[in-house]
LOROTOR-56083 format. One record per residue (C-alpha): x, y, z; residue number from 1. Coordinates in steps of 0.001 Angstrom, whole numbers, plus 500000, padded with zeros to 6 digits. Example, Ala and Ser with C-alpha at 12.3 -4.5 7.8 and 13.67 -1.06 7.14 Angstrom:
// LOROTOR-56083
+--------+--------+--------+-----+
!     px !     py !     pz ! pos !
+--------+--------+--------+-----+
! 512300 ! 495500 ! 507800 !   1 !
! 513670 ! 498940 ! 507140 !   2 !
+--------+--------+--------+-----+
// end
This chain:
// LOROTOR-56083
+--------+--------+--------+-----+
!     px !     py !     pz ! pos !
+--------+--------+--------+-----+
! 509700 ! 500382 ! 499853 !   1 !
! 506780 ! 498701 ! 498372 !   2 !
! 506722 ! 499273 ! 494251 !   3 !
! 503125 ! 500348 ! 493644 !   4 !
! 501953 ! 500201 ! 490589 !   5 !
! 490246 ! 498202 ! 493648 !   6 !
! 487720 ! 495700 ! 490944 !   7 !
! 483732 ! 497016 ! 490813 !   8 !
! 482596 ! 495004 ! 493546 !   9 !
! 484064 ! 493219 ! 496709 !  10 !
! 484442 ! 489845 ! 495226 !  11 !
! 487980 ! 489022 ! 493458 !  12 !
! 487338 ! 487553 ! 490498 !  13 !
! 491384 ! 486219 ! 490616 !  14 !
! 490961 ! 484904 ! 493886 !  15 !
! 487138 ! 484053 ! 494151 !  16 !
! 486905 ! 485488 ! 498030 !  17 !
! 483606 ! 487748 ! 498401 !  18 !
! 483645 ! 489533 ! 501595 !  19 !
! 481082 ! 491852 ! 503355 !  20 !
! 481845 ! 495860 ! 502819 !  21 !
! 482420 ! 497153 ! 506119 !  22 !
! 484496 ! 499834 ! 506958 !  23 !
! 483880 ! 499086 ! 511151 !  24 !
! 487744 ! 498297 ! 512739 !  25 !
! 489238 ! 498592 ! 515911 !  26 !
! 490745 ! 502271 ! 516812 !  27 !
! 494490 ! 502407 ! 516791 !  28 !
! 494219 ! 503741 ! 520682 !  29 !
! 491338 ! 502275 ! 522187 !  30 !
! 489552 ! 498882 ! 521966 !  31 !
! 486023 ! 500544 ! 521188 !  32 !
! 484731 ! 500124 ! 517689 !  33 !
! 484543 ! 503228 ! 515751 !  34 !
! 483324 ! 503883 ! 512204 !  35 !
! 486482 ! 504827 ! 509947 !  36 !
! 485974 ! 507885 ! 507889 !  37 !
! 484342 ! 506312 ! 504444 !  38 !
! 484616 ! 508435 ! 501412 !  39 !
! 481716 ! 507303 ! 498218 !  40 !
! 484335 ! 508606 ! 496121 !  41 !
! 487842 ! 508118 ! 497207 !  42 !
! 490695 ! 509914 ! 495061 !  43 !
! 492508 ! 506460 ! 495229 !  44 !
! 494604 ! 505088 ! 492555 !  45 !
! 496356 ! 502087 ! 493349 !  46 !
! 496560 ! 500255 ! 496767 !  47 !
! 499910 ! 497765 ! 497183 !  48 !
! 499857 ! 495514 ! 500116 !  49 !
! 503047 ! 493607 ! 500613 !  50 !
! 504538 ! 490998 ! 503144 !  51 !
! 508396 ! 490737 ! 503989 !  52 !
! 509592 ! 487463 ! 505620 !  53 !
! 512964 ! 485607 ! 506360 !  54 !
! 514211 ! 484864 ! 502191 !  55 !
! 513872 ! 481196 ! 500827 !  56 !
! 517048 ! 480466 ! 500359 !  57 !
! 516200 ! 477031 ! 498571 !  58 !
! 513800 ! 479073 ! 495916 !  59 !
! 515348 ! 478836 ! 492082 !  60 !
! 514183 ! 480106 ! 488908 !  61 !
! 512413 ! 477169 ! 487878 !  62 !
! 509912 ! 477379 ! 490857 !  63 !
! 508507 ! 480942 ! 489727 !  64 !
! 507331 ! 478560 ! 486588 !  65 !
! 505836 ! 476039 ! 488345 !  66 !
! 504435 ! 478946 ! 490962 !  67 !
! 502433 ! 480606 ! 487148 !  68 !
! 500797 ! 477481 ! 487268 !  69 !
! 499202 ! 477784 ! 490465 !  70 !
! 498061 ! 481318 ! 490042 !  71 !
! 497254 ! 481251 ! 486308 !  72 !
! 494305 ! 479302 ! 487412 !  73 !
! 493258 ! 481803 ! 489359 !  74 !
! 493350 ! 484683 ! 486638 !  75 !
! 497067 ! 485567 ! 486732 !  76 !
! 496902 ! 485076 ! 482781 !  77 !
! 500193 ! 487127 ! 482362 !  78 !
! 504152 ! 487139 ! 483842 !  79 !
! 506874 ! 489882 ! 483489 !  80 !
! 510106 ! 489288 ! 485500 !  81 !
! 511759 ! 492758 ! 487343 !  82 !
! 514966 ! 492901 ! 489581 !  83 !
! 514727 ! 492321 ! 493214 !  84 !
! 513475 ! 494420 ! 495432 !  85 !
! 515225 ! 495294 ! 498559 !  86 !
! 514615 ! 495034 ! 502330 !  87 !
! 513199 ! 497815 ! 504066 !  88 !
! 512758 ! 497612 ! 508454 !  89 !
! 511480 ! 500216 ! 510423 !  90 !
! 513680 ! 500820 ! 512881 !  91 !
! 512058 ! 502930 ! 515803 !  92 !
! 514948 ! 503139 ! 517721 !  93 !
! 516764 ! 505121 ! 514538 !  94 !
! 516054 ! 508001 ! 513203 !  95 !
! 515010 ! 507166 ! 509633 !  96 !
! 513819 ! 503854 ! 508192 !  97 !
! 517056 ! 501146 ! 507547 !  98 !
! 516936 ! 499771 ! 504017 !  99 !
! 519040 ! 497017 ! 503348 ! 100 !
! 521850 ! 497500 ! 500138 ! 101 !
! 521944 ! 494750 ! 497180 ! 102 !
! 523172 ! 491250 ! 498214 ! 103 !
! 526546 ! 490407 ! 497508 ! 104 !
! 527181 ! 487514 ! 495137 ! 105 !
! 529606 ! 485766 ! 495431 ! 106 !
! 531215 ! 482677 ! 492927 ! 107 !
! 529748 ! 480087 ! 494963 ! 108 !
! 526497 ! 481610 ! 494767 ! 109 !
! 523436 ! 480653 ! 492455 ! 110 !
! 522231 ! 483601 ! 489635 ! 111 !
! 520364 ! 486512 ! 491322 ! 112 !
! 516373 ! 485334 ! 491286 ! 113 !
! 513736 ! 487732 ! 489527 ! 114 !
! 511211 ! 489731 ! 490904 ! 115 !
! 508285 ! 487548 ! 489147 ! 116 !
! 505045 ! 490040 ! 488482 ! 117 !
! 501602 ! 488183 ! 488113 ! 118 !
! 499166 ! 490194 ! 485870 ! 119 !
! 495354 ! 489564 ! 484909 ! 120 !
! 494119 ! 490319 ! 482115 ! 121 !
! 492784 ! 494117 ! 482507 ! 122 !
! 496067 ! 494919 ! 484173 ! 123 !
! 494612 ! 495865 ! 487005 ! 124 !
! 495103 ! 493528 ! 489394 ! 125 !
! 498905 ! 492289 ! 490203 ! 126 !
! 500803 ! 490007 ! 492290 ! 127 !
! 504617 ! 490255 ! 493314 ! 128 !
! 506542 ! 487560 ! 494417 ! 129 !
! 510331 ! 487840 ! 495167 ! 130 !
! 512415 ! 485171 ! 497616 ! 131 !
! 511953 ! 487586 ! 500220 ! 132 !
! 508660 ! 489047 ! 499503 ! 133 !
! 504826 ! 488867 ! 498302 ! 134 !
! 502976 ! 491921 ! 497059 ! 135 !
! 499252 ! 492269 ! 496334 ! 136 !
! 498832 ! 495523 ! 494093 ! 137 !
! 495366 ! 496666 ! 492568 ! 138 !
! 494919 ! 499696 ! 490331 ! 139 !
! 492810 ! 501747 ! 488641 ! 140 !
! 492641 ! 500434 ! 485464 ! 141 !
! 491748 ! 503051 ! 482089 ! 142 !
! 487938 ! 502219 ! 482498 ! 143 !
! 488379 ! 504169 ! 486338 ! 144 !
! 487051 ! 500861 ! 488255 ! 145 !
! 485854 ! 502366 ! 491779 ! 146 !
! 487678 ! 501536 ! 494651 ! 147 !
! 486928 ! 498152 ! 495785 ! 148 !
! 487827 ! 498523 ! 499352 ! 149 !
! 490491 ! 497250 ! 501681 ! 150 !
! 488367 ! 493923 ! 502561 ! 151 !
! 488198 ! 492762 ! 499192 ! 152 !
! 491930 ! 493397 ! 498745 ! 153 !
! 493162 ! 492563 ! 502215 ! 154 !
! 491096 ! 489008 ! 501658 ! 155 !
! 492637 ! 488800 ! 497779 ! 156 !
! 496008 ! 488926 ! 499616 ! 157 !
! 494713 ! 486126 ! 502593 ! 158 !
! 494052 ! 483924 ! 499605 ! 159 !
! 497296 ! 484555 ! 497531 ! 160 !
! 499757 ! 484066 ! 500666 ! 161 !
! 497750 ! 480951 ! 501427 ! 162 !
! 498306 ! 479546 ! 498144 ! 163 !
! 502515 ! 480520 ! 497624 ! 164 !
! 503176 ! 479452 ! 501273 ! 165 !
! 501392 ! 475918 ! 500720 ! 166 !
! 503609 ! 476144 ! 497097 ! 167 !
! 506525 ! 476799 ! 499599 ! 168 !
! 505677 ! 473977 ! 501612 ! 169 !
! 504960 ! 471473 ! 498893 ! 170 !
! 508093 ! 472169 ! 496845 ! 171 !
! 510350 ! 472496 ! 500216 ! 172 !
! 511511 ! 475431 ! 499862 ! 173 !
! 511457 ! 477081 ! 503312 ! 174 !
! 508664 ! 478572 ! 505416 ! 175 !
! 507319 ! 481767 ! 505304 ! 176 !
! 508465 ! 483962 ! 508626 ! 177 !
! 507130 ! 486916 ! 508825 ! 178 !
! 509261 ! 490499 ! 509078 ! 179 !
! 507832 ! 493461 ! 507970 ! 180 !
! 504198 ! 494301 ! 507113 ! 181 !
! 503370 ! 497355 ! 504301 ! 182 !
! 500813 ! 498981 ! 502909 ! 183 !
! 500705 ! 501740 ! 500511 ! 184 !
! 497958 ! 503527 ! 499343 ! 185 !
! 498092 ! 506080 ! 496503 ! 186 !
! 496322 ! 508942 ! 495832 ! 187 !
! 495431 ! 511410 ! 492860 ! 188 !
! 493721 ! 514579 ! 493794 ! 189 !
! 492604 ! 515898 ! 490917 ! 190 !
! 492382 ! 519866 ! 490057 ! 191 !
! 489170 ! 521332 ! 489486 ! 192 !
! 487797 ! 519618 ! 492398 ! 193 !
! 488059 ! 522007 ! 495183 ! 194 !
! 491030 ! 523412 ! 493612 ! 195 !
! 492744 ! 524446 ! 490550 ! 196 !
! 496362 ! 525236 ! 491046 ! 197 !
! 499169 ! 523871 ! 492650 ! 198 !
! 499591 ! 527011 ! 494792 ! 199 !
! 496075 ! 526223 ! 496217 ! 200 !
! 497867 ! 523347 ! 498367 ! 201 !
! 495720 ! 525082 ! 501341 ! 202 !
! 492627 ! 523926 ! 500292 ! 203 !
! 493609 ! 520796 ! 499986 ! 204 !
! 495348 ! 519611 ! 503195 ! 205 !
! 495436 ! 521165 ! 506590 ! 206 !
! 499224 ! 520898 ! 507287 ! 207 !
! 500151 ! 523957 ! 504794 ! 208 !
! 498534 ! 527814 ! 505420 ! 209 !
! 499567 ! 530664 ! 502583 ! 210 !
! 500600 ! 532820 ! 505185 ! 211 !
! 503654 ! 534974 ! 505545 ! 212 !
! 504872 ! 537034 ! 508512 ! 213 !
! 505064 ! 540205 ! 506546 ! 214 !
! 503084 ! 539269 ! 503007 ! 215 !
! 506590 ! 540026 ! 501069 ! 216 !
! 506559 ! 537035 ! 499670 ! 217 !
! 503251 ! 536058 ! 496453 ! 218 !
! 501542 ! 532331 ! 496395 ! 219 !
! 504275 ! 529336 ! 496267 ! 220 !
! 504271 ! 528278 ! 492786 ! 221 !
! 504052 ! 524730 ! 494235 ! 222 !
! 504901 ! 522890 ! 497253 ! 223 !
! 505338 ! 519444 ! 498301 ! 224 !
! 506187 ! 517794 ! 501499 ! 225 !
! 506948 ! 514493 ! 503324 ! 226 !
! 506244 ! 513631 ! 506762 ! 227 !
! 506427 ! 510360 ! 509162 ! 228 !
! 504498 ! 509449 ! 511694 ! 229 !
! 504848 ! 506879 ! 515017 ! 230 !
! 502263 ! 504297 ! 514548 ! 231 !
! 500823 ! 503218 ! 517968 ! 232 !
! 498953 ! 500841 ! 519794 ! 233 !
! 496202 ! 501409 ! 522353 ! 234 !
! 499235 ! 501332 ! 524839 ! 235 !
! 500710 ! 503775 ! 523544 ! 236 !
! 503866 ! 501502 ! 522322 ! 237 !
! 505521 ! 502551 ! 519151 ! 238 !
! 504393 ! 499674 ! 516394 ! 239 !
! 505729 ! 501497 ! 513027 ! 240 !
! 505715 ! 504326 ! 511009 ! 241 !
! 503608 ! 506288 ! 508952 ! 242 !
! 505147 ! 507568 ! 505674 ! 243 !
! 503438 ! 510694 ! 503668 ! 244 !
! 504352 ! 512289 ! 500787 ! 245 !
! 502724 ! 514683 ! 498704 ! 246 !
! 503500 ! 516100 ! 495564 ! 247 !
! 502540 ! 518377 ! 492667 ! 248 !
! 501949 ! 516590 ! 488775 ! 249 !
! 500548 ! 517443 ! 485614 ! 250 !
! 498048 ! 514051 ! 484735 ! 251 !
! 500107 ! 512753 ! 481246 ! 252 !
! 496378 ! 512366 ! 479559 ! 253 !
! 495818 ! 515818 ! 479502 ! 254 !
! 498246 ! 517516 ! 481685 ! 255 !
! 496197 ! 518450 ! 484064 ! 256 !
! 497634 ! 519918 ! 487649 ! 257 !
! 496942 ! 516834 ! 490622 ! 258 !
! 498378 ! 516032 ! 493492 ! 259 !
! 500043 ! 513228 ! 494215 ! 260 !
! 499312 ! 511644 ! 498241 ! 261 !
! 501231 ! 508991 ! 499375 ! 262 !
! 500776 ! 507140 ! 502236 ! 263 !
! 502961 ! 503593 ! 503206 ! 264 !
! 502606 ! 502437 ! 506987 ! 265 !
! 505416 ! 499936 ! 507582 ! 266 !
! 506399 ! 497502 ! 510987 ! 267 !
! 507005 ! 494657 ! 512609 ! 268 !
! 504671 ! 491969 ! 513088 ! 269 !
! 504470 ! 491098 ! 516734 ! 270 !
! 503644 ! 487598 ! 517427 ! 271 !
! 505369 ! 487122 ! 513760 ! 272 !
! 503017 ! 484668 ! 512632 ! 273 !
! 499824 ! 485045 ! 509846 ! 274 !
! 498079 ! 485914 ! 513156 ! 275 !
! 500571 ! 489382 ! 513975 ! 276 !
! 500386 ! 490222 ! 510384 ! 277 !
! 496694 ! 490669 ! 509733 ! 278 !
! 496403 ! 492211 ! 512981 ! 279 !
! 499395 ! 495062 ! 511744 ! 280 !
! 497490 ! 494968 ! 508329 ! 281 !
! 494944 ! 496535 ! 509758 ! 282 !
! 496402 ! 498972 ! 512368 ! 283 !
! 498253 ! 500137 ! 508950 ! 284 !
! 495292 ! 500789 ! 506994 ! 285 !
! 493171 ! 502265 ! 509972 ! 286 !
! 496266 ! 504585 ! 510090 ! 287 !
! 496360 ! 505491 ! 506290 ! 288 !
! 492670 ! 506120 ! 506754 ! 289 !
! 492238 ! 508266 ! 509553 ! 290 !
! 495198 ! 509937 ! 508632 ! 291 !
! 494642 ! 510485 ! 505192 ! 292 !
! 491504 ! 512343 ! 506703 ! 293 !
! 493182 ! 514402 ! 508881 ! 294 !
! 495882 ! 515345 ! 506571 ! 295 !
! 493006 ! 516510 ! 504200 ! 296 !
! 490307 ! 519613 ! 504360 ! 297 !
! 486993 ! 519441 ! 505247 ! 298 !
! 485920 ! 521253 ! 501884 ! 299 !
! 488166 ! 517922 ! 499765 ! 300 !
! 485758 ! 515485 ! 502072 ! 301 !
! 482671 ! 516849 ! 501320 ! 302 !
! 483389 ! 516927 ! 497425 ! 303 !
! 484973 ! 512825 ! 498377 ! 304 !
! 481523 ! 512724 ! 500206 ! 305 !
! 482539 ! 511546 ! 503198 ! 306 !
! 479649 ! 509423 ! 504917 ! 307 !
! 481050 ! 508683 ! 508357 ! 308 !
! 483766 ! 508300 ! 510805 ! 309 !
! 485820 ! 510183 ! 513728 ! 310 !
+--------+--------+--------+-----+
// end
């Protein structure tokens, strides 16, 4: 599992890469070109894009210094070390998702290596970077930056694996190979906004009816629910999973009611190269998007002002 934690325009001002806002991608069953459903104001919070590959077993402590270096210049002005995070693989041929335990250490071995974070200055943009694992996080940031869009961050990401696997390269310590491919996009739905109590779930997604066979029983004080999904291709073959989970929470500012949506779609890249992974990238995100919009009312995408998409 990803550990989650967009800027005002599509240009990254860590990574300098401006892109073109387009929300125009290729449908997850067919090879026509349809409009994805595009919301003016998105209820997201935080988007995490991360990259599993084969660990670098020849990666130390002391190259997570010289690796600040390289992405200091490029606005990572701050560094916070965290514990490792583990494997996760989709598994389609098992019933739930296989997470790998903690490595065993063993005398011979070398000191456990950190999870290195990557910060900018506003916070609001971070970058992840284990032995085993890069992560691209943006969030929203206490000024409520809009959304900037998966293109700016999926090109932010381009940029930043670019730059650790030429570090890799340089420094000799292994090449990246590709394993698993994750994004996870998280989402605050706030009360008041089509809604104003938890037990108003059914106005807010379209997997949950207040119904009872024989009205015995009054509104659900709350409910929450989690749900996974086959990812497909226009084949029909299995390429991952999509994870959702949804939650009630009071918002700590004010305590509020929201709900919390998450959704992570996880798999394999297939060639397992840069070229299978940016192609999975964005099977996962047209997934996240189009289901995100089917998980969700009509009423919640006209107050999101939804624009377009099928």
């Amino acid at each position: 599992m990803v550990q989650v934690w967009e800027p005002r325009t599509a240009r990254s001002p860590s990574l300098g890469t401006t892109v073109p806002k387009t929300n125009t991608i290729r449908s997850p069953m067919s090879d026509l070109k349809l409009p994805l459903p595009d919301f003016e104001q998105p209820p997201v919070v935080e988007v995490a894009i991360s990259l599993q590959f084969m660990p670098l077993e020849s990666i130390r402590s002391s190259h997570f210094g010289l690796l600040w270096n390289v992405f200091r210049k490029q606005g990572f002005s701050r560094t916070e070390d965290h514990g490792e995070l583990a494997p996760a693989f989709e598994d389609l041929s098992a019933t739930r998702p296989v997470t790998v335990g903690v490595r065993l250490q063993t005398f011979d071995d070398a000191p456990p290596l950190p999870r290195v974070w990557f910060l900018n200055q506003d916070k609001n943009e971070l970058l992840q970077i284990q032995r085993d694992r890069l992560i691209v996080n943006w969030r929203q940031g206490i000024n409520a930056e809009p959304y900037p869009r998966y293109v700016a961050i999926i090109e932010r990401f381009r940029a930043a694996v670019k730059l650790f696997a030429d570090f890799a390269n340089l420094e000799q310590v292994g090449e990246i190979v590709p394993t698993q491919c994750e994004i996870t996009y998280v989402n605050h739905l706030q009360a008041g906004l089509g809604w104003e109590n938890h037990s108003e779930i059914d106005k807010v997604v379209t997997t949950w009816r207040n119904i009872s066979s024989d009205g015995f029983l009054p509104l659900p004080e709350d409910v929450n629910f989690a749900a996974r999904y086959r990812m497909v291709d226009k084949t029909g073959n299995a390429v991952g999973r999509l994870h959702v989970n949804f939650q009630p929470a009071n918002r700590s500012a004010d305590h509020r009611p929201i709900f919390i949506m998450n959704l992570t779609a996880r798999g394999k890249p297939e060639p397992a190269d840069m070229t299978g992974v940016f192609q999975l990238f964005d099977r996962e995100h047209e997934w996240i998007v189009r289901g995100f919009a089917s998980l969700t009312s009509t009423t919640m995408h006209r107050l999101w002002r939804r624009k377009n998409g099928n």
